[in-house]
C-alpha positions as CSV (number, residue, x, y, z in Angstrom):
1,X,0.0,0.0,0.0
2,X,1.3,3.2,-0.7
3,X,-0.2,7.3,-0.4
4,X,-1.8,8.8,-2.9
5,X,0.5,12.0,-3.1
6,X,3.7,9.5,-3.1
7,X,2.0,7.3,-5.5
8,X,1.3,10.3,-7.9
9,X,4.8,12.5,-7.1
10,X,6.5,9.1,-8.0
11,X,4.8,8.8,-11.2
12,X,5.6,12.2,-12.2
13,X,3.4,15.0,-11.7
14,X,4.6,17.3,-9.8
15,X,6.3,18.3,-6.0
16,X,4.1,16.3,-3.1
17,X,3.2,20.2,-2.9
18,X,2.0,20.1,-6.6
19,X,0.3,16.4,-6.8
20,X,-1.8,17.6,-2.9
21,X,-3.2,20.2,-5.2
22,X,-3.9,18.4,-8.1
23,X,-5.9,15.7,-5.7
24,X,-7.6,19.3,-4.0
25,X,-9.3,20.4,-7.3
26,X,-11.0,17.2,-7.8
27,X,-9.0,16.1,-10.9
28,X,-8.3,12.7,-9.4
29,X,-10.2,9.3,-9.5
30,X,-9.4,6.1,-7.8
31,X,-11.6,3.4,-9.0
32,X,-13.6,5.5,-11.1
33,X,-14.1,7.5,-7.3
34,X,-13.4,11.7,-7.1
35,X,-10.9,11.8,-3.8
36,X,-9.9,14.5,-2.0
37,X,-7.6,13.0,0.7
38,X,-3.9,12.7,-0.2
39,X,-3.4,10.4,2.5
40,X,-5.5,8.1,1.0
41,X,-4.0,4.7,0.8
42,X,-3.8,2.9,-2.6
43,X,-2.8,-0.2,-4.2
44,X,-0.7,0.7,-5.9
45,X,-0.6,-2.7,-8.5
46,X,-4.3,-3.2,-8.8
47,X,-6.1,0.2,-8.0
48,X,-6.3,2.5,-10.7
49,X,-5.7,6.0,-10.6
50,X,-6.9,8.5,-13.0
51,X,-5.8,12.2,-13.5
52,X,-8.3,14.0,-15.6
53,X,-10.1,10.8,-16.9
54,X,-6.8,9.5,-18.3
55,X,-4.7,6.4,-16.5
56,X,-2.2,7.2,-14.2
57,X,1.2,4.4,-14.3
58,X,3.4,3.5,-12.0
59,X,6.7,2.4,-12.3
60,X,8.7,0.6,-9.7
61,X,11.9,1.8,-10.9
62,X,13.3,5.5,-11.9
63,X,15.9,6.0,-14.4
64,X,17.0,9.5,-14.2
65,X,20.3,10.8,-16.1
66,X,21.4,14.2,-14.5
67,X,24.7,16.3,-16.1
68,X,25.7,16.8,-12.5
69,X,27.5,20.7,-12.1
70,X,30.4,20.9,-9.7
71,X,29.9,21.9,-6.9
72,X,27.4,19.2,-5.6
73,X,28.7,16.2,-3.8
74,X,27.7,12.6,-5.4
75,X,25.6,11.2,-2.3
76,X,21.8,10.8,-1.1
77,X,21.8,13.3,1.9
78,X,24.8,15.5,3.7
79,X,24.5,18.2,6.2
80,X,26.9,20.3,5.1
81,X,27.2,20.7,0.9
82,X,24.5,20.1,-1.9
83,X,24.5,16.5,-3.5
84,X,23.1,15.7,-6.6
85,X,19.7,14.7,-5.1
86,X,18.9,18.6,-4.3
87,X,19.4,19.0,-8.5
88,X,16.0,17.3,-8.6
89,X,12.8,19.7,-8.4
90,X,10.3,17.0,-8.9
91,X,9.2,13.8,-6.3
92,X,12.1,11.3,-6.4
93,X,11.9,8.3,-4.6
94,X,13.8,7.8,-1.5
95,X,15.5,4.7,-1.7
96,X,17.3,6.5,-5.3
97,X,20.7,7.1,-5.4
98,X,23.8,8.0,-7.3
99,X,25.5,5.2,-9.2
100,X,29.2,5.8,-8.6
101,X,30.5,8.9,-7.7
102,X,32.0,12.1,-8.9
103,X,34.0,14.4,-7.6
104,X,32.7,17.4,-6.0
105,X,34.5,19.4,-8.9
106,X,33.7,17.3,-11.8
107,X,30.8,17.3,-14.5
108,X,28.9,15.3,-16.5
109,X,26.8,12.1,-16.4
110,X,25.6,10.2,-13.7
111,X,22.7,8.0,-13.5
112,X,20.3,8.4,-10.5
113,X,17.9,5.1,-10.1
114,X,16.4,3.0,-7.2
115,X,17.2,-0.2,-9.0
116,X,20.1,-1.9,-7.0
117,X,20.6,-4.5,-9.5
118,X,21.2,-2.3,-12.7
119,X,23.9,-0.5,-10.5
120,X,26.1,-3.5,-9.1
121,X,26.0,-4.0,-12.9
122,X,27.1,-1.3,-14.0
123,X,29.6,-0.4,-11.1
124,X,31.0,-4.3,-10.0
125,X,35.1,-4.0,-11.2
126,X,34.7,-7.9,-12.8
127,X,31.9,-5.9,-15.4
128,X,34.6,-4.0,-16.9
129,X,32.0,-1.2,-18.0
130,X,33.6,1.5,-19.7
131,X,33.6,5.1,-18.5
132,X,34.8,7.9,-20.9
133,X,35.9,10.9,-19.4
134,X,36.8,14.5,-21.1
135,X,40.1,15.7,-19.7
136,X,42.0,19.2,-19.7
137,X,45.1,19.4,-17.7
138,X,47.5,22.0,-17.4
139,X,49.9,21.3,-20.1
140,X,50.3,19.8,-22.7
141,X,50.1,15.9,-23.0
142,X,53.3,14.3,-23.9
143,X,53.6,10.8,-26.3
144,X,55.2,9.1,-23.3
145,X,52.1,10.1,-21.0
146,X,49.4,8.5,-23.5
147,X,51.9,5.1,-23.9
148,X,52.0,5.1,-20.0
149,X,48.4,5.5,-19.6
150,X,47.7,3.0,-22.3
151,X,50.0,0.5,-20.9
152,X,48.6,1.0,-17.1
153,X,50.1,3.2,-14.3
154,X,51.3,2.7,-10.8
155,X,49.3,5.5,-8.8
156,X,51.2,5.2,-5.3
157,X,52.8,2.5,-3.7
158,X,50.4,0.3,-3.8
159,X,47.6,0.7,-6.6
160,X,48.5,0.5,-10.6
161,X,45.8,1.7,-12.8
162,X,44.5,-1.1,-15.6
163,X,45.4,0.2,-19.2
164,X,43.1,3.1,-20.8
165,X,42.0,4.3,-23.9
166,X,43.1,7.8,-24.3
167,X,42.5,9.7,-27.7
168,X,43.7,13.2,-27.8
169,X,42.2,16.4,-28.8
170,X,44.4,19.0,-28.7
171,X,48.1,19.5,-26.9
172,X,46.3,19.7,-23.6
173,X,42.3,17.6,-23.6
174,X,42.1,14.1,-24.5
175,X,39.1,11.5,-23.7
176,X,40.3,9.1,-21.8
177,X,38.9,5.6,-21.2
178,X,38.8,4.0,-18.2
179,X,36.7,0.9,-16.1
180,X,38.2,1.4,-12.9
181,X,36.3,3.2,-10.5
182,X,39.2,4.3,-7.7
183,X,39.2,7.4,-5.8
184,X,40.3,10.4,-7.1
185,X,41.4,8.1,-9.8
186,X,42.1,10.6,-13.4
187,X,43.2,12.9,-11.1
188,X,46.0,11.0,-9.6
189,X,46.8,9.1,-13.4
190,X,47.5,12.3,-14.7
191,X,49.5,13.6,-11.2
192,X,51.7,10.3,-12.2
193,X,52.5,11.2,-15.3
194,X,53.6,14.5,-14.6
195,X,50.6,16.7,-15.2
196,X,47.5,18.0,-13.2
197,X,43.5,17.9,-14.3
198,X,42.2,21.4,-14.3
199,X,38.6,20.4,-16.1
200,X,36.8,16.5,-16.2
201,X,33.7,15.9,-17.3
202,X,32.0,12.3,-17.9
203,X,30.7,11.7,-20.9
204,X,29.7,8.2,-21.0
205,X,29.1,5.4,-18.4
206,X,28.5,2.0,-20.4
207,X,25.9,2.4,-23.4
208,X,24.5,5.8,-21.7
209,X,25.8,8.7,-23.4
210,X,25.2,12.2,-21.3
211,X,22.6,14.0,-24.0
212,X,24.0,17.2,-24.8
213,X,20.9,19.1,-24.9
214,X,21.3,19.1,-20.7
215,X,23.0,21.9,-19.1
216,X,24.7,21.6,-15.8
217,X,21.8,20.5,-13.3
218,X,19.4,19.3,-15.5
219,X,18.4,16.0,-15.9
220,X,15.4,13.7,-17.7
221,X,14.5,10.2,-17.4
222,X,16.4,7.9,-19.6
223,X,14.2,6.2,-22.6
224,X,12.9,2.8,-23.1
225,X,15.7,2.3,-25.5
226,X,18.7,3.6,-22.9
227,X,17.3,1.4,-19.8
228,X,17.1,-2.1,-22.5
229,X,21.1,-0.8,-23.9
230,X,22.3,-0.8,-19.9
231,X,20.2,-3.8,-18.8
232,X,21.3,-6.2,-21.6
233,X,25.0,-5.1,-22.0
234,X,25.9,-8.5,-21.5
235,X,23.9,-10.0,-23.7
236,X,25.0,-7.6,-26.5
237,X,28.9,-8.2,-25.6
């Protein structure tokens, strides 16, 4: 059983502000039944819920693809800085989250879901999902950075970096490959080679592309297409 506000924030129409209003001027029907309480508890599988006459669906699962600014930490709920959930000005559900992480000062995609299973996918190290990364550092790249990149690069004392994929742009930006997920992890590949990120931005996470059309902060939900690409990456290997 779930509220009727939660029920209709969850499927997309609005703030729990907007949907309370929505229920308040009588444009909602359960059962074929005007209600005006938002508390109202529904079922959320075989009731069905009608906004202006036409059929209300629910979905279990959100898919959302933000272009996250900088500036906003990659995490559910701090007390102290902005994460990427305050990006979001409609109802998302709270068991959603981030799928990997960002640094605070970097850009670009991230996927925001609630579906556990899609992420451990997407994020396990034996998946080897590939994450391509824009990169401008502070000078330029040299030929015997990219062949140390490509071959794979001791960080510290400790971690070496598997080989990436680096193409380069210009003297100083290159995309850069990776399906490691370590911390801090182009940052410190570039510190080993000599050189220092100034600007990183994710472009792609697996199949998902970040659509160009969103500025910094906006997001949409992904399409049918995008979800059936990340869900059957495997099969399509």
């Amino acid at each position: 059983m779930m509220r009727l506000d939660k029920f209709l924030a969850h499927a997309g129409l609005g703030t729990r502000k907007e949907v309370k209003q929505l229920i308040r001027s009588k444009r909602i029907k359960v059962n074929g039944q005007l209600v005006r309480n938002d508390d109202l508890k529904i079922d959320e599988t075989n009731d069905v819920v009608l906004l202006d006459d036409e059929a209300v669906s629910y979905e279990k699962y959100i898919y959302m693809m933000l272009n996250k600014p900088a500036g906003v930490i990659s995490a559910t709920f701090d007390e102290k800085q902005a994460t990427v959930m305050d990006c979001f000005d409609q109802y998302i559900p709270m068991d959603a989250f981030p799928v990997g992480r960002l640094d605070i000062d970097t850009e670009g995609l991230l996927l925001i879901t609630n579906d556990g299973a899609l992420a451990h996918e997407l994020l396990a190290p034996k998946k080897h999902v590939d994450k391509i990364y824009y990169v401008k550092v502070a000078k330029a790249i040299t030929q015997a950075a990219i062949e140390a990149l490509e071959a794979g690069i001791q960080i510290n004392e400790e971690e070496c970096c598997e080989p990436a994929a680096v193409r380069q742009i210009s003297d100083d930006e290159m995309e850069l490959t990776i399906h490691e997920g370590k911390f801090h992890q182009i940052k410190r590949m570039m510190h080993a080679v000599g050189n220092e990120v100034v600007y990183l931005k994710r472009l792609q996470m697996g199949s998902l592309k970040l659509d160009e059309s969103l500025a910094c902060g906006e997001y949409r939900p992904l399409s049918e297409a995008e979800i059936h690409a990340l869900k059957n990456r495997e099969a399509d290997l």
